[in-house]
VODOKOL-498137 format. One record per residue (C-alpha): residue number from 0; residue in one letter; chain; x, z, y. Coordinates in steps of 0.25 Angstrom, whole numbers, padded with zeros to 4 digits. Layout:
<kelums>
     k   r   c      c1      c3      c2
   NUM   a   A       X       Z       Y
...
</kelums>
This chain:
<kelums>
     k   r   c      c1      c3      c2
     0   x   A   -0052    0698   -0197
     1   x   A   -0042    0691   -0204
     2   x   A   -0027    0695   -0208
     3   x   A   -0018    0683   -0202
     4   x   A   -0011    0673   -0211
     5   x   A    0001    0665   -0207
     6   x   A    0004    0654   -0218
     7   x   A   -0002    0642   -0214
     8   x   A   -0011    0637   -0223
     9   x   A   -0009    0624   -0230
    10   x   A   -0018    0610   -0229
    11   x   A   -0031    0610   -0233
    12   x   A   -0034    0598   -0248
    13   x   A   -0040    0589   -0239
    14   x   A   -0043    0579   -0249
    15   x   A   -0047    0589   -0259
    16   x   A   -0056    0596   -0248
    17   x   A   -0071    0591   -0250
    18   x   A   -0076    0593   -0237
    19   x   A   -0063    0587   -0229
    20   x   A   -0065    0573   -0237
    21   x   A   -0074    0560   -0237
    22   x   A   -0086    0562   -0226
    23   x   A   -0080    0576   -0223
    24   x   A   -0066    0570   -0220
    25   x   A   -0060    0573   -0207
    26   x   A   -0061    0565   -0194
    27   x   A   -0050    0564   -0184
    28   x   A   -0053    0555   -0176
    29   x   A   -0062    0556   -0164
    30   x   A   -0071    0542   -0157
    31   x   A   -0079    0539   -0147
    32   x   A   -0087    0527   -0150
    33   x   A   -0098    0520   -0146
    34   x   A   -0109    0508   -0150
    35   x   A   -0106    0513   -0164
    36   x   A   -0112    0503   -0175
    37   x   A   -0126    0506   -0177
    38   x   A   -0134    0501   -0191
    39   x   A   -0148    0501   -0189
    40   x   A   -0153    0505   -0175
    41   x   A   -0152    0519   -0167
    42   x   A   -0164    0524   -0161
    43   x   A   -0165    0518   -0147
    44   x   A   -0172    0531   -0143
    45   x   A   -0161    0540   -0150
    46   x   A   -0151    0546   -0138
    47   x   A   -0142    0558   -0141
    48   x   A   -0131    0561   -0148
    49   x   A   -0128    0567   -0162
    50   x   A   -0118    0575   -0164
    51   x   A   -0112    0582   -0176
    52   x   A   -0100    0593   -0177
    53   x   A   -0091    0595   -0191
    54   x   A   -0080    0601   -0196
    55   x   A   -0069    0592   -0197
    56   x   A   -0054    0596   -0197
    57   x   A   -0044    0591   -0184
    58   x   A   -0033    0592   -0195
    59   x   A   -0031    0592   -0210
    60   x   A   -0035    0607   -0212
    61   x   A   -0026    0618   -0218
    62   x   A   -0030    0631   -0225
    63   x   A   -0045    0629   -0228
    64   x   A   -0057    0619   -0226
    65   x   A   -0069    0628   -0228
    66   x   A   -0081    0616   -0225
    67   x   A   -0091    0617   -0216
    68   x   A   -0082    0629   -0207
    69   x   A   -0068    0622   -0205
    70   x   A   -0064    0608   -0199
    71   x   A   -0064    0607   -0184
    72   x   A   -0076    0601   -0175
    73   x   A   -0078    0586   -0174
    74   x   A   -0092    0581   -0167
    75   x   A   -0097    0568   -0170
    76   x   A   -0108    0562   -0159
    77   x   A   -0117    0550   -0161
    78   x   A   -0122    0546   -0147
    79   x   A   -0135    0537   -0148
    80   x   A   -0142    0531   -0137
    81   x   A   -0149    0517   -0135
    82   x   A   -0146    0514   -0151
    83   x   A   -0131    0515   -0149
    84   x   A   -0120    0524   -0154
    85   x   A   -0109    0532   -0149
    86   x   A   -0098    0540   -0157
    87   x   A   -0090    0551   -0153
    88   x   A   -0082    0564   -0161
    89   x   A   -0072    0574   -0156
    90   x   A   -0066    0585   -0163
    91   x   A   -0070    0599   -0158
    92   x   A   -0058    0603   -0153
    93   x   A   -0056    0617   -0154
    94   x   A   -0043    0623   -0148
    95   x   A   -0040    0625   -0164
    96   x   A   -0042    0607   -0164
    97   x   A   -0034    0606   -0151
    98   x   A   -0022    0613   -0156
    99   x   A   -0020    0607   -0169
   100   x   A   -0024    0595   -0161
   101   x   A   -0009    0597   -0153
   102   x   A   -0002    0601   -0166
   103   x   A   -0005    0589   -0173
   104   x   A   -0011    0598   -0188
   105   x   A   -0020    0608   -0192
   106   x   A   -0016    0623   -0188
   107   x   A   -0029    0630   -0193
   108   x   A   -0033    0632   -0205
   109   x   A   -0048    0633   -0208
   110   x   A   -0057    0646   -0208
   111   x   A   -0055    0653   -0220
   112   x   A   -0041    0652   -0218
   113   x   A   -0033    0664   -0211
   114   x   A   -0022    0659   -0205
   115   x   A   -0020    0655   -0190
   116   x   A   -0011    0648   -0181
   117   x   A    0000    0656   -0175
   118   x   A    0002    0657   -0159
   119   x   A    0016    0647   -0163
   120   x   A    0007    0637   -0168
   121   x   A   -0005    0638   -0159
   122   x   A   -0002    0648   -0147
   123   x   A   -0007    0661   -0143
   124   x   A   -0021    0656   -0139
   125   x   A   -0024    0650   -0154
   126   x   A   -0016    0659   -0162
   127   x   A   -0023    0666   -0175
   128   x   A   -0036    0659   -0171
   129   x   A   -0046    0652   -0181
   130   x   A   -0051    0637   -0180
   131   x   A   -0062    0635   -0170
   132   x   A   -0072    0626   -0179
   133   x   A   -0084    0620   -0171
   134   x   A   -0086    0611   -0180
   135   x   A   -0102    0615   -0186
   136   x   A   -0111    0610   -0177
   137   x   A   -0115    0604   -0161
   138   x   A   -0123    0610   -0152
   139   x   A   -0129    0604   -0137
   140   x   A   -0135    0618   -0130
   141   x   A   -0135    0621   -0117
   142   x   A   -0126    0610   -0110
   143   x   A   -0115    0613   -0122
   144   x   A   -0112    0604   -0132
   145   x   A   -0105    0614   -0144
   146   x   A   -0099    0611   -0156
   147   x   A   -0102    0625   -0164
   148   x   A   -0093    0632   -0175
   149   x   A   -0099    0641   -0185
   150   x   A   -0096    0654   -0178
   151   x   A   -0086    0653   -0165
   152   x   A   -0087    0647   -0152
   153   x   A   -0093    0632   -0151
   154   x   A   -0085    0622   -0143
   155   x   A   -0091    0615   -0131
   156   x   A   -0090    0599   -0130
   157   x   A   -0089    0591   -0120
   158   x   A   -0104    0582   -0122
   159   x   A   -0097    0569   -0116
   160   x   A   -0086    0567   -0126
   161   x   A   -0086    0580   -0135
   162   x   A   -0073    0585   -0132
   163   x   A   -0072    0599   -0133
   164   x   A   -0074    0610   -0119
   165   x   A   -0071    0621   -0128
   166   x   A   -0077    0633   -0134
   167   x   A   -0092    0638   -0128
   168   x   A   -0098    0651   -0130
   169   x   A   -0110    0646   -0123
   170   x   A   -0113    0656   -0111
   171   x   A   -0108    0667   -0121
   172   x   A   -0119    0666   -0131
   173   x   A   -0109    0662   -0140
   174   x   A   -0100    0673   -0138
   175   x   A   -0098    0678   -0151
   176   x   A   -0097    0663   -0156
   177   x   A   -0108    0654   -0163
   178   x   A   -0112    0649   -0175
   179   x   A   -0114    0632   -0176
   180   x   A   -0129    0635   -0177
   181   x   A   -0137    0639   -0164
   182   x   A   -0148    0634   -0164
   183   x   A   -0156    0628   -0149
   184   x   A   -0170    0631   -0148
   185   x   A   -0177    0619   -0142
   186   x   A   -0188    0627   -0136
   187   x   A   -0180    0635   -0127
   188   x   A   -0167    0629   -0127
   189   x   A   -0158    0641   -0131
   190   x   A   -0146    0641   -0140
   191   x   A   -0147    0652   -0151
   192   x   A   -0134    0654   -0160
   193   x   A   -0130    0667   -0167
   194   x   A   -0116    0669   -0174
   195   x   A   -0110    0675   -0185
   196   x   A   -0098    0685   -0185
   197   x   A   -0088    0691   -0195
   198   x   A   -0090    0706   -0188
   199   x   A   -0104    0715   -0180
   200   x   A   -0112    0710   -0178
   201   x   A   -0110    0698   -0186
   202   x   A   -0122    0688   -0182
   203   x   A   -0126    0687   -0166
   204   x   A   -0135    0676   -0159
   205   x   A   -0136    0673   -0145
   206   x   A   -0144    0662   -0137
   207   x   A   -0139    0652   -0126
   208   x   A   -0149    0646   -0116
   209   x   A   -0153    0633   -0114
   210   x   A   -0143    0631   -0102
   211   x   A   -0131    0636   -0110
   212   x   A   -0131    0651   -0105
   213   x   A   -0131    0663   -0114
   214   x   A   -0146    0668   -0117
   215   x   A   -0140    0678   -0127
   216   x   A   -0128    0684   -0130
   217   x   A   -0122    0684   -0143
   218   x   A   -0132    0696   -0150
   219   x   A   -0130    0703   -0162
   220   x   A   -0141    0700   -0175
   221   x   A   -0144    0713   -0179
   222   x   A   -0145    0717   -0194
   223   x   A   -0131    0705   -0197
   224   x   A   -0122    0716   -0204
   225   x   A   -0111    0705   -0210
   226   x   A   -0103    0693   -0209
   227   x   A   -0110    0682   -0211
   228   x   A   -0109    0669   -0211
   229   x   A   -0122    0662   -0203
   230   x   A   -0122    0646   -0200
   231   x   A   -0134    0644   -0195
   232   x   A   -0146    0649   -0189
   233   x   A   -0160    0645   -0187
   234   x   A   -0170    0646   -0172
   235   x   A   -0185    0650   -0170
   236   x   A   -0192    0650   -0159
   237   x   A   -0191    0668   -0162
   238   x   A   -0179    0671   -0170
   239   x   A   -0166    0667   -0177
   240   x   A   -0165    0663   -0189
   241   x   A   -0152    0668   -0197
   242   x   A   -0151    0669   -0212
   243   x   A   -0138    0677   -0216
   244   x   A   -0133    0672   -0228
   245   x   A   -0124    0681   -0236
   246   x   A   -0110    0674   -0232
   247   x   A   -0102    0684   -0227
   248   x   A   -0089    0685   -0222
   249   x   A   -0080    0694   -0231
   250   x   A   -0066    0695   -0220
   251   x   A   -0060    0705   -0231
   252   x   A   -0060    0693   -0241
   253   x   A   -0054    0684   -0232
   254   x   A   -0042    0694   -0231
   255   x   A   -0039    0694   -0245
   256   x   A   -0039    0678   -0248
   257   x   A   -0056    0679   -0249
   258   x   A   -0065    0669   -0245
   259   x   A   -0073    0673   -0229
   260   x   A   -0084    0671   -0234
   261   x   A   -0093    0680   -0245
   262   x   A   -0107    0675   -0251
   263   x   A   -0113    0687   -0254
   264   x   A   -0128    0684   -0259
   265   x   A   -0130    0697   -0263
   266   x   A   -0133    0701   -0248
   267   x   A   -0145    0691   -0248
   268   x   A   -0146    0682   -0238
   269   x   A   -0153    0689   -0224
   270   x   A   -0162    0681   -0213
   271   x   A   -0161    0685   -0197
   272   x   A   -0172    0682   -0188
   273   x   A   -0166    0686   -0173
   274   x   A   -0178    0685   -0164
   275   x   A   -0174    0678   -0153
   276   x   A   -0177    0688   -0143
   277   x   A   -0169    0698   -0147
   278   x   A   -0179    0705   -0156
   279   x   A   -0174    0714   -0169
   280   x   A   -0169    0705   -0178
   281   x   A   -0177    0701   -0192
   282   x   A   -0170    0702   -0206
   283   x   A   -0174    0699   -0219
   284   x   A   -0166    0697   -0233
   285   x   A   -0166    0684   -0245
   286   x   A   -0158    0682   -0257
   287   x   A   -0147    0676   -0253
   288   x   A   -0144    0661   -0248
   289   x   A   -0137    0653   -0238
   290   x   A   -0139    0645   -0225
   291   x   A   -0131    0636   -0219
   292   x   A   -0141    0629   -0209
   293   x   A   -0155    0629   -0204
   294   x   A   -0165    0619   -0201
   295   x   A   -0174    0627   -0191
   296   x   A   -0181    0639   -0192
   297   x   A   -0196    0643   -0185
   298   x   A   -0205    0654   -0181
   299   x   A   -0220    0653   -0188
   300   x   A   -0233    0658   -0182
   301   x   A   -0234    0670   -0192
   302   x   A   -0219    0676   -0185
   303   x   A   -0212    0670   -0198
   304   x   A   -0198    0662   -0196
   305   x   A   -0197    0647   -0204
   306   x   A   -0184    0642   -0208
   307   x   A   -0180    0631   -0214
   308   x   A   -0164    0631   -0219
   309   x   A   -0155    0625   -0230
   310   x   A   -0152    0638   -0240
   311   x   A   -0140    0637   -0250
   312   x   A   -0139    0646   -0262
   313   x   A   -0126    0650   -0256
   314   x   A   -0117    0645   -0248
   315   x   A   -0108    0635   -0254
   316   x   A   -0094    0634   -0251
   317   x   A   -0093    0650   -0247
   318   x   A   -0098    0655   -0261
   319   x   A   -0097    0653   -0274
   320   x   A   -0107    0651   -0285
   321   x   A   -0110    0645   -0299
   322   x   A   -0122    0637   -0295
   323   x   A   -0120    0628   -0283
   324   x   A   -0128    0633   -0270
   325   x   A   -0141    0626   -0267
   326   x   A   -0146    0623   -0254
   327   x   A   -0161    0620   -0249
   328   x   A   -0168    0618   -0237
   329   x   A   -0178    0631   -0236
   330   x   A   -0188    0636   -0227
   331   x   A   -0189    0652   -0225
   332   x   A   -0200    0659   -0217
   333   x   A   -0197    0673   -0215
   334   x   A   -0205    0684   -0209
   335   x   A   -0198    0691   -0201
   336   x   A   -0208    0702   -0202
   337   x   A   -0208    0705   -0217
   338   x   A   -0193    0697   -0219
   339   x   A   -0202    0690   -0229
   340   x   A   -0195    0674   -0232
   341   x   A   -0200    0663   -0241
   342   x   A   -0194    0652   -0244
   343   x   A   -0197    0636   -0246
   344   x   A   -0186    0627   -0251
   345   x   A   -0189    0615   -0245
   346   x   A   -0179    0606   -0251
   347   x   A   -0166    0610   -0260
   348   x   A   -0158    0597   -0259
   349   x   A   -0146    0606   -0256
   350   x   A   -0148    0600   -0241
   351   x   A   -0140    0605   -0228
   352   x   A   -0139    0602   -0212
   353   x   A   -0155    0606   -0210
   354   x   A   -0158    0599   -0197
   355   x   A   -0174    0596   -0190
   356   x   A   -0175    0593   -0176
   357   x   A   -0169    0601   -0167
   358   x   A   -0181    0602   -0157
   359   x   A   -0188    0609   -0167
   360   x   A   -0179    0620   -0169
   361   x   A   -0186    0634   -0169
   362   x   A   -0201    0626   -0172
   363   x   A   -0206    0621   -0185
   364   x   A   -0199    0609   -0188
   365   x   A   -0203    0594   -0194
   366   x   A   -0191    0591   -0202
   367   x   A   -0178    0596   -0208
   368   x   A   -0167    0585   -0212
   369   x   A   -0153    0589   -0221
   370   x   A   -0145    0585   -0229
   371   x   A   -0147    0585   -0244
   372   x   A   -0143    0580   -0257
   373   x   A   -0153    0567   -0264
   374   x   A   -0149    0574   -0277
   375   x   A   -0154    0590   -0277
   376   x   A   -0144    0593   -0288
   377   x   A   -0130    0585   -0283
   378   x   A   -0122    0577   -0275
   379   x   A   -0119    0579   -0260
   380   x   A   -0128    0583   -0251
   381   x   A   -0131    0566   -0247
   382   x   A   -0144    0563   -0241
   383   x   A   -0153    0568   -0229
   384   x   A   -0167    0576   -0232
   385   x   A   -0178    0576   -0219
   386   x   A   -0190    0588   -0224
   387   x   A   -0202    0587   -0217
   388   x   A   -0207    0603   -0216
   389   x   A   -0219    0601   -0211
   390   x   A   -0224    0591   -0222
   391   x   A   -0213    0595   -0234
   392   x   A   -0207    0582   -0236
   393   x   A   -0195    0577   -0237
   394   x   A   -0185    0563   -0237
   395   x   A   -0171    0559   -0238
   396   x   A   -0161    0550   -0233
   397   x   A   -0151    0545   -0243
   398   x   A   -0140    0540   -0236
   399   x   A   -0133    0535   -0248
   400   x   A   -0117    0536   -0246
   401   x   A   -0117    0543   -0233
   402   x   A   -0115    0558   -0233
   403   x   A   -0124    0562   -0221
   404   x   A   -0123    0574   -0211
   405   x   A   -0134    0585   -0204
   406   x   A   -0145    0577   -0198
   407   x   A   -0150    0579   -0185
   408   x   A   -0164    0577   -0179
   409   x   A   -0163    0568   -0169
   410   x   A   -0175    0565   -0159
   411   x   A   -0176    0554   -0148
   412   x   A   -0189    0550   -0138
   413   x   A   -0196    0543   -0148
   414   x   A   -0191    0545   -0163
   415   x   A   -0183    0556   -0171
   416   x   A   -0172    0555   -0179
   417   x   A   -0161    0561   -0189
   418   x   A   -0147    0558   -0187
   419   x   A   -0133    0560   -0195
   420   x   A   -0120    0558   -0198
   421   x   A   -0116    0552   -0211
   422   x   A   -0102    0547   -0218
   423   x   A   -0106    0536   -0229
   424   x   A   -0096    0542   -0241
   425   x   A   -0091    0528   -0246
   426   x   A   -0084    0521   -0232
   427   x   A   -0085    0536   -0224
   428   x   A   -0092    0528   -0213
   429   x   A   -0100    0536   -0205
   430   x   A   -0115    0534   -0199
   431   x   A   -0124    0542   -0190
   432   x   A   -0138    0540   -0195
   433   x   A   -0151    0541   -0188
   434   x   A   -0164    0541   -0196
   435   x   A   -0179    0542   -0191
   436   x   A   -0184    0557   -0193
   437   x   A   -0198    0551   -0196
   438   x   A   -0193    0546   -0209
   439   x   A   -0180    0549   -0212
   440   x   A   -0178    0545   -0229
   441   x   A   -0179    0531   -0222
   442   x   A   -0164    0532   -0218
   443   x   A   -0158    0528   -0206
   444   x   A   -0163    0519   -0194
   445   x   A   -0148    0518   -0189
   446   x   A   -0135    0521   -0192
   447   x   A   -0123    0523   -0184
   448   x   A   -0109    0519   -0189
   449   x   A   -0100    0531   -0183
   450   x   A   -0086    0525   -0180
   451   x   A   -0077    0537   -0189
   452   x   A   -0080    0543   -0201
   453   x   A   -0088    0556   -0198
   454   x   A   -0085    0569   -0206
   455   x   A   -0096    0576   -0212
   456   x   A   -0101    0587   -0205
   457   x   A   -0108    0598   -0199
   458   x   A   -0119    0599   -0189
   459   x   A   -0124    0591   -0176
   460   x   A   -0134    0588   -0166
   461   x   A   -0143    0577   -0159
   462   x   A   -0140    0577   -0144
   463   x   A   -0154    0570   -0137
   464   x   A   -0148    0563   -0126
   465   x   A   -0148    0571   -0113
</kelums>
């Protein structure tokens, strides 16, 4: 794949580095704390943990810090029960952690970097491999509890204390490796997850049982002809749902100083639906866009496919454009008889981290909540937005001087709620929020101080208490 390169690269300009600074800082240290401080009150009928996975470097970085790949994993959980709170994070730690760990530094570089360690600096089992990054997202399926990287093996944690077991390929399903994205069907219980590679057959999916054995093996999608970049995916009840984008991995660039990775719009932007069944798969073709995440995707009477997702004009950070990429939350229906699709924007605050209650994954929904932006045309993305589908409306939570995290649908035996991590940008305290899914814009019924700062980050998941 890559020609080898033996000059160590040189520290990454932390201070200079937007997204290794303020709320994204790094965290090295690692608590267990309980009977945190609580403002307001927690629900007394709320029992679970939430949990949240980011990228978030060991040791200052060398070479390059490419933001949201790089950084190693750190999982943060809230556990709430009886109106209490308990802290606890842990590094996700890769053999890549645990032997920088025992040097005392850094001996990786990030992913867009060619070097690797020698077998002098790391022995023969490490030697000329890449950093293991299970830093995206955290996934409870079939007795395992994963922390998921963007295409490699996930790693396996220990449920009690969150140290790491190790890497898990889940019964084989995983075989090939996994995206950050499967998605759990809560009708039947099944893990379905599909993964993206740089050679044939490019894209495969595969399907774990609700008992954590292997349903099916990693299969090829036929009709995926390139390398592609995929992050996410979306479930019916019938089919998967996979838009690929047109970021594609050019490896002859890399070779000759280029970036990995190549927008090509003028390949249009081409949507998969893989009957779940094993049926011939279902193509059709759009101007091009891009996709990070989903919100949920279902089937319609008539055979048609709904899809509600966020859709950039292009993916920012891995291209380059006069005008700066737009983002919109979006319903499609596609037909996957004719390959017709319309479209309805239903908001375009630039919003990201589309989330609704898991339970309804692969049905119609009642709500999405994200992140967006109070002012459409600036400013950091910096308040929460909750869309009603069924009704078409809409509010907001401005939480002032907190930058706020993905928001997850958390449901208890009597009420609902959404819950978050957010860092207050002024003292860099940071909170866990819970607000009442029944009205939302009305702000927080209780927050929890969190003992360390907690960095911004990726992805999470509300653990119902079992």
């Amino acid at each position: 794949m890559s020609a080898p390169v033996s000059r160590r690269p040189g520290p990454v300009d932390i201070a200079h580095h937007s997204h290794l600074v303020g709320v994204f800082a790094p965290q090295r240290e690692e608590v267990d704390v309980r009977d945190l401080e609580v403002i307001g009150e927690l629900p007394a009928d709320l029992h679970g943990a939430y949990l949240r996975n980011g990228p978030n470097p060991r040791f200052d970085p060398i070479g390059t810090y490419v933001y949201p790949l790089d950084g190693d994993g750190m999982v943060h959980r809230i556990e709430v029960a009886d109106g209490a709170a308990r802290y606890t994070n842990r590094f996700v730690r890769t053999p890549m952690v645990q032997a920088e760990e025992k040097a005392g530094h850094v001996i990786w570089p990030g992913v867009t970097d060619l070097y690797t360690p020698t077998e002098d600096e790391v022995g023969p089992g490490l030697a000329g491999t890449s950093r293991e990054l299970p830093d995206i997202n955290i996934v409870r399926h079939g007795g395992r509890l994963l922390a998921m990287a963007e295409t490699t093996l996930p790693f396996r944690l220990d449920p009690a204390d969150l140290s790491t077991l190790g890497r898990e390929n889940c019964d084989g399903a995983m075989g090939v490796g996994s995206t950050a994205h499967p998605k759990i069907d809560p009708v039947t219980g099944q893990m379905v997850l599909f993964n993206y590679m740089l050679d044939a057959p490019y894209l495969t999916w595969s399907v774990v049982n609700p008992d954590g054995s292997v349903a099916r093996t990693p299969t090829p999608v036929a009709g995926a002809d390139t390398p592609l970049m995929i992050h996410d995916m979306a479930l019916t009840e019938r089919y998967i749902v996979l838009m690929l984008c047109p970021l594609v991995f050019d490896i002859a660039a890399v070779l000759t100083g280029g970036s990995v990775l190549d927008w090509r719009p003028e390949d249009g932007t081409r949507i998969a639906l893989v009957p779940r069944d094993g049926g011939p798969v279902r193509w059709t073709t759009h101007d091009a866009y891009w996709v990070w995440h989903f919100a949920n995707a279902f089937d319609l009477p008539d055979g048609r496919v709904s899809v509600d997702y966020v859709e950039w004009t292009y993916p920012g950070g891995f291209a380059k454009a006069p005008e700066p990429s737009l983002g919109s939350l979006v319903r499609a229906v596609v037909d996957p008889g004719s390959g017709r699709v319309t479209r309805e924007v239903v908001c375009d605050r630039d919003v990201e981290f589309p989330r609704v209650d898991d339970r309804e994954l692969t049905r119609g929904h009642r709500a999405v909540a994200t992140v967006g932006k109070l002012d459409r045309s600036q400013g950091r993305q910096d308040s929460l937005w909750f869309f009603d589908t069924a009704r078409g409306t809409e509010a907001h939570w401005d939480p002032g001087s907190v930058s706020v995290g993905e928001p997850i649908f958390m449901p208890s035996a009597e009420h609902e709620y959404w819950g978050m991590i957010g860092t207050d940008r002024g003292d860099m305290s940071s909170w866990f929020f819970v607000l009442p899914a029944d009205d939302p814009g009305s702000g927080p019924i209780g927050k929890v101080r969190l003992p360390i700062r907690v960095p911004a980050g990726l992805h999470g998941a509300w653990l119902p208490a079992e």
